[in-house]
MIDOSE-1310 file (N, C-alpha, C; in nm, 2 decimals, decimal comma, always signed):
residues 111
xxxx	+15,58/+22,01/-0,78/+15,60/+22,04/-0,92/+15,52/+21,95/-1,00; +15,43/+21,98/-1,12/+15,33/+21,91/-1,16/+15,38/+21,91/-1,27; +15,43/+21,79/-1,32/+15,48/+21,74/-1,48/+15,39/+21,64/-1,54; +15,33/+21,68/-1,67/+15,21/+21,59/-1,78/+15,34/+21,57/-1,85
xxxx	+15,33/+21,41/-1,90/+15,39/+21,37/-2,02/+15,32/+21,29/-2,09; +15,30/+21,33/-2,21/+15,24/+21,26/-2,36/+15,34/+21,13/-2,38; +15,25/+21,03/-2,43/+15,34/+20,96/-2,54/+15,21/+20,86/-2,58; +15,27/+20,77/-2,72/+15,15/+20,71/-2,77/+15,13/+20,77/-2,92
xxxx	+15,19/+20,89/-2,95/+15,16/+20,91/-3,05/+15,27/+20,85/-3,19; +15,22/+20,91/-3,30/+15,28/+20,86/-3,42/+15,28/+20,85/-3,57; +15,29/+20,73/-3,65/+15,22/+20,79/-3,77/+15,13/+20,63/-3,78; +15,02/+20,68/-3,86/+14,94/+20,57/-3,88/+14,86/+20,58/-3,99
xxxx	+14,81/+20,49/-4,07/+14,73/+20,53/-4,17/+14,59/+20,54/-4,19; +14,49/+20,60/-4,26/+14,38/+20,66/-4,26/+14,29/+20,47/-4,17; +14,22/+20,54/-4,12/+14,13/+20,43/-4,07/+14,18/+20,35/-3,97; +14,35/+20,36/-3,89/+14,40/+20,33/-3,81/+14,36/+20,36/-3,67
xxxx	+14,42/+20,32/-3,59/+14,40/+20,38/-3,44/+14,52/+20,45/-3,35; +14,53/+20,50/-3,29/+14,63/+20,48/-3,20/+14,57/+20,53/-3,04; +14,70/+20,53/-2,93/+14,61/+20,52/-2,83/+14,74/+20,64/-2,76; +14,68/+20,74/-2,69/+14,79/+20,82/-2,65/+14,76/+20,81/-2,46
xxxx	+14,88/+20,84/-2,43/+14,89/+20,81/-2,28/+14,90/+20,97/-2,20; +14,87/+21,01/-2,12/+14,99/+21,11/-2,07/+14,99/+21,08/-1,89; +15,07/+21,06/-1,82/+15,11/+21,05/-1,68/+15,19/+21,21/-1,61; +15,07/+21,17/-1,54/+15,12/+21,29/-1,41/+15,14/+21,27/-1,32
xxxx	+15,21/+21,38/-1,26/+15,30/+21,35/-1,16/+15,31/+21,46/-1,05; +15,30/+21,48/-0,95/+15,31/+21,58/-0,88/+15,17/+21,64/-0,84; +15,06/+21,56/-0,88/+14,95/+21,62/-0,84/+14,94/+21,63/-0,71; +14,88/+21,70/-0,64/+14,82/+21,70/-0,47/+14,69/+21,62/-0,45
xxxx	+14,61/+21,59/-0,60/+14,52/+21,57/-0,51/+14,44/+21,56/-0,68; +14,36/+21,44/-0,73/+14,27/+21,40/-0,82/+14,23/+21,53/-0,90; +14,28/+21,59/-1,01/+14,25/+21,69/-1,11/+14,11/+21,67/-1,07; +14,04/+21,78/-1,10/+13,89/+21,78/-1,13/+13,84/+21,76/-1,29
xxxx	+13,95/+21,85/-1,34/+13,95/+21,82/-1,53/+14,06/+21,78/-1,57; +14,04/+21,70/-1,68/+14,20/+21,65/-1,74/+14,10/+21,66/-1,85; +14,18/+21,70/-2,00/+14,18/+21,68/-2,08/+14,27/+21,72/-2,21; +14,20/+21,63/-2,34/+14,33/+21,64/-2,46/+14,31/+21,77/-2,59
xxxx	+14,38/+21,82/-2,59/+14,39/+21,90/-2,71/+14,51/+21,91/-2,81; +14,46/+21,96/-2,94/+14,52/+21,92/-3,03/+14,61/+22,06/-3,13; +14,64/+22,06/-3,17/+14,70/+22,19/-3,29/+14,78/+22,18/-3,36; +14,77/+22,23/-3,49/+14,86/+22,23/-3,64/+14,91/+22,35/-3,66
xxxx	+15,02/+22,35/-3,73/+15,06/+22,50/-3,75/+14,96/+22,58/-3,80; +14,98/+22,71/-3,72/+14,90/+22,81/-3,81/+14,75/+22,86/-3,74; +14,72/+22,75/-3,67/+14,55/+22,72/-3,59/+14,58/+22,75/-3,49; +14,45/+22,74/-3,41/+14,46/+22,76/-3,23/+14,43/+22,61/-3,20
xxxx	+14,48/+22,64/-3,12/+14,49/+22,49/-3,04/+14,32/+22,44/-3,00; +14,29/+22,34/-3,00/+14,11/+22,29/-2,99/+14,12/+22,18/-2,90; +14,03/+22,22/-2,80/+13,99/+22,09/-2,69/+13,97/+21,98/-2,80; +13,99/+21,85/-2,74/+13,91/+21,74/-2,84/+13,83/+21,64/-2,73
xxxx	+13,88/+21,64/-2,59/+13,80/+21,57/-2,53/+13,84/+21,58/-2,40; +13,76/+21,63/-2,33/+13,76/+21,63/-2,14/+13,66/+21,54/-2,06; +13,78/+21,47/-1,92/+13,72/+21,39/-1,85/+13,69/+21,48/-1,72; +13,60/+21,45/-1,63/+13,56/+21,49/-1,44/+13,63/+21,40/-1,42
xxxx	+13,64/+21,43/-1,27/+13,68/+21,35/-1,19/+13,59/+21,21/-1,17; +13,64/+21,12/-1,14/+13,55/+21,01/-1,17/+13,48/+20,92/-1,27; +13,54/+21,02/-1,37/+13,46/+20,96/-1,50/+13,35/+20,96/-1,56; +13,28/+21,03/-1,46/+13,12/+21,04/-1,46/+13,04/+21,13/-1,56
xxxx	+13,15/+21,22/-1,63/+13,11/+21,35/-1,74/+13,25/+21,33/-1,83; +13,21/+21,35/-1,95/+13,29/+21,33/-2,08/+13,22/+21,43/-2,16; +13,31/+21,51/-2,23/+13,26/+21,60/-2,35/+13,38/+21,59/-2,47; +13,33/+21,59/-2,58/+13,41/+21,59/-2,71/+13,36/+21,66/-2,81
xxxx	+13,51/+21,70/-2,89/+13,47/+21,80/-3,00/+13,37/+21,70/-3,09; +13,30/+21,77/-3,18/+13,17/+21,75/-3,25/+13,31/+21,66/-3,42; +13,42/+21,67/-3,41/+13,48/+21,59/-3,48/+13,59/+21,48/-3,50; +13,53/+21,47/-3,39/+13,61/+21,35/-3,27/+13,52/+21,20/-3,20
xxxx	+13,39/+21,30/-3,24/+13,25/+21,25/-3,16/+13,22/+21,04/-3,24; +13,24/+20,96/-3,12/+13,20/+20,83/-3,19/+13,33/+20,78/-3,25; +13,45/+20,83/-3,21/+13,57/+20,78/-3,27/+13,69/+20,78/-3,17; +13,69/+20,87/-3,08/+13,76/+20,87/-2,97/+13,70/+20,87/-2,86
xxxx	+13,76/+20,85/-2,76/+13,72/+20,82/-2,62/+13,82/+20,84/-2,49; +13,81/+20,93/-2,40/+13,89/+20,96/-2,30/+13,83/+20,87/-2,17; +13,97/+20,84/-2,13/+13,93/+20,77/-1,98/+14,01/+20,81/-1,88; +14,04/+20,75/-1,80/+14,13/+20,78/-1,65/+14,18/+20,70/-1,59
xxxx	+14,30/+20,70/-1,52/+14,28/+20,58/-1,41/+14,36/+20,70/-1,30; +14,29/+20,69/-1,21/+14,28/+20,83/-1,09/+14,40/+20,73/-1,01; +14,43/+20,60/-1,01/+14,48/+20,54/-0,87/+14,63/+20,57/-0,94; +14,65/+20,62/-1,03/+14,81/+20,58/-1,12/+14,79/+20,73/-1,19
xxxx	+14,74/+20,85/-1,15/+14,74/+21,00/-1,22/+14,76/+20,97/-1,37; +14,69/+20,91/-1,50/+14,71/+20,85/-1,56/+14,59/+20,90/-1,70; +14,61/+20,95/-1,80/+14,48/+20,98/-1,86/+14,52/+20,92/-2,04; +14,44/+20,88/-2,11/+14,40/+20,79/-2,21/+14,34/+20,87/-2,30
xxxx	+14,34/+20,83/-2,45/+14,23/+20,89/-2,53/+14,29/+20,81/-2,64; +14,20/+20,70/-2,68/+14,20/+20,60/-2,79/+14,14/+20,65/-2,86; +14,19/+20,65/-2,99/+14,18/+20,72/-3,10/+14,16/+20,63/-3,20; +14,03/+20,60/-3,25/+14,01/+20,53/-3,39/+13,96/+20,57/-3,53
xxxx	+13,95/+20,49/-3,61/+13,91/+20,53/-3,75/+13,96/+20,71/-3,75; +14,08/+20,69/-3,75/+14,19/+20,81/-3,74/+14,17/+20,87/-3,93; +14,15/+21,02/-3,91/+14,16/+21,05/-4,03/+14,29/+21,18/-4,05; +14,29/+21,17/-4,20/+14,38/+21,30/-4,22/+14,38/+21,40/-4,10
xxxx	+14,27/+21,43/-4,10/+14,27/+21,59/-4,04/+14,29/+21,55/-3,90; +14,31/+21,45/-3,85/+14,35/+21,44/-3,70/+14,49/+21,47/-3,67; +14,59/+21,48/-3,77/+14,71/+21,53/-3,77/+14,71/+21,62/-3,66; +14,83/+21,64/-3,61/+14,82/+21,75/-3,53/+14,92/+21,69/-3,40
xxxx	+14,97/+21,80/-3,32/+15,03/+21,77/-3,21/+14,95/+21,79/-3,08; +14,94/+21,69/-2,99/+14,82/+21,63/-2,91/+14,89/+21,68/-2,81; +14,79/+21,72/-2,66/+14,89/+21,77/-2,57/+14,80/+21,75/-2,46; +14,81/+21,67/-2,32/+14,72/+21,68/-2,22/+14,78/+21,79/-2,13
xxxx	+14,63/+21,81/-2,05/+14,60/+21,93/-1,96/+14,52/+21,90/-1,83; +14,55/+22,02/-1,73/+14,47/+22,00/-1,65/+14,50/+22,15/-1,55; +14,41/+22,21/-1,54/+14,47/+22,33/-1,46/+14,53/+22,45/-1,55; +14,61/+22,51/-1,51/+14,69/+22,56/-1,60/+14,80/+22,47/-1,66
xxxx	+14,87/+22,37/-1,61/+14,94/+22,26/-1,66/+14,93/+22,19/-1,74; +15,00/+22,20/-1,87/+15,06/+22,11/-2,01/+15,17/+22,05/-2,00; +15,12/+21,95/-2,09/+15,28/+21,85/-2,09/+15,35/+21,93/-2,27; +15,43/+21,85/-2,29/+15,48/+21,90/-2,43/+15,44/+21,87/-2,56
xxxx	+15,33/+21,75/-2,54/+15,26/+21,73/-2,68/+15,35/+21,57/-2,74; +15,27/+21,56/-2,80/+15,30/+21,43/-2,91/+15,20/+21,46/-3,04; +15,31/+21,40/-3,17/+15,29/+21,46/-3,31/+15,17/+21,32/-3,32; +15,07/+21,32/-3,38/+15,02/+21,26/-3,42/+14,98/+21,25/-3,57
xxx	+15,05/+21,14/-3,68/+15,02/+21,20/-3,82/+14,95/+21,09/-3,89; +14,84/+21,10/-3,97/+14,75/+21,03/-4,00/+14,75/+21,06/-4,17; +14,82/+20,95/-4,23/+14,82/+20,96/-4,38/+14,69/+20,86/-4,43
């Protein structure tokens, strides 16, 4: 049974950081992809940043780019995404992935 849980998120103010966590559990075996996405009411939900296995490949949305950063720690099923010089529009409820499997999200609010 494969359970993602978020946490990390919050409220913070323009130009802040925060740093979100999500821990999995039940994997069989090192994800090939993990990554974070994001959605506000009303929108579709938008990748903001995917890790490989290893670390070795990183991709991020084009408004995320030079401000965030996904990492991993494969020994502890464990995925990261430090979030700086946070703005308005990063609002949104944050959710990691991997496979078909989501966790439940964390509200992330940036005044």
């Amino acid at each position: 049974h494969v359970q993602l849980v978020e946490s990390g998120g919050g409220e913070v103010q323009a130009g802040g950081s925060l740093r979100l966590v999500c821990s999995a559990s039940g994997l069989t075996s090192s994800a090939y992809c993990m990554g974070w996405f994001r959605q506000t009411p009303g929108k579709e939900r938008e990748e903001v940043a995917a890790i490989y296995t290893g670390g070795r490949r990183t991709r991020y949305a084009d408004s995320v780019k030079g401000r965030f950063t996904i990492s991993q720690d494969n020994a502890n099923n464990t995925l990261y995404l430090q979030m700086d010089s946070l703005r308005p529009e990063d609002t949104a409820m944050y959710y990691c992935a991997t496979g078909p499997f989501w966790g439940p999200g964390t509200q992330v609010t940036v005044s």
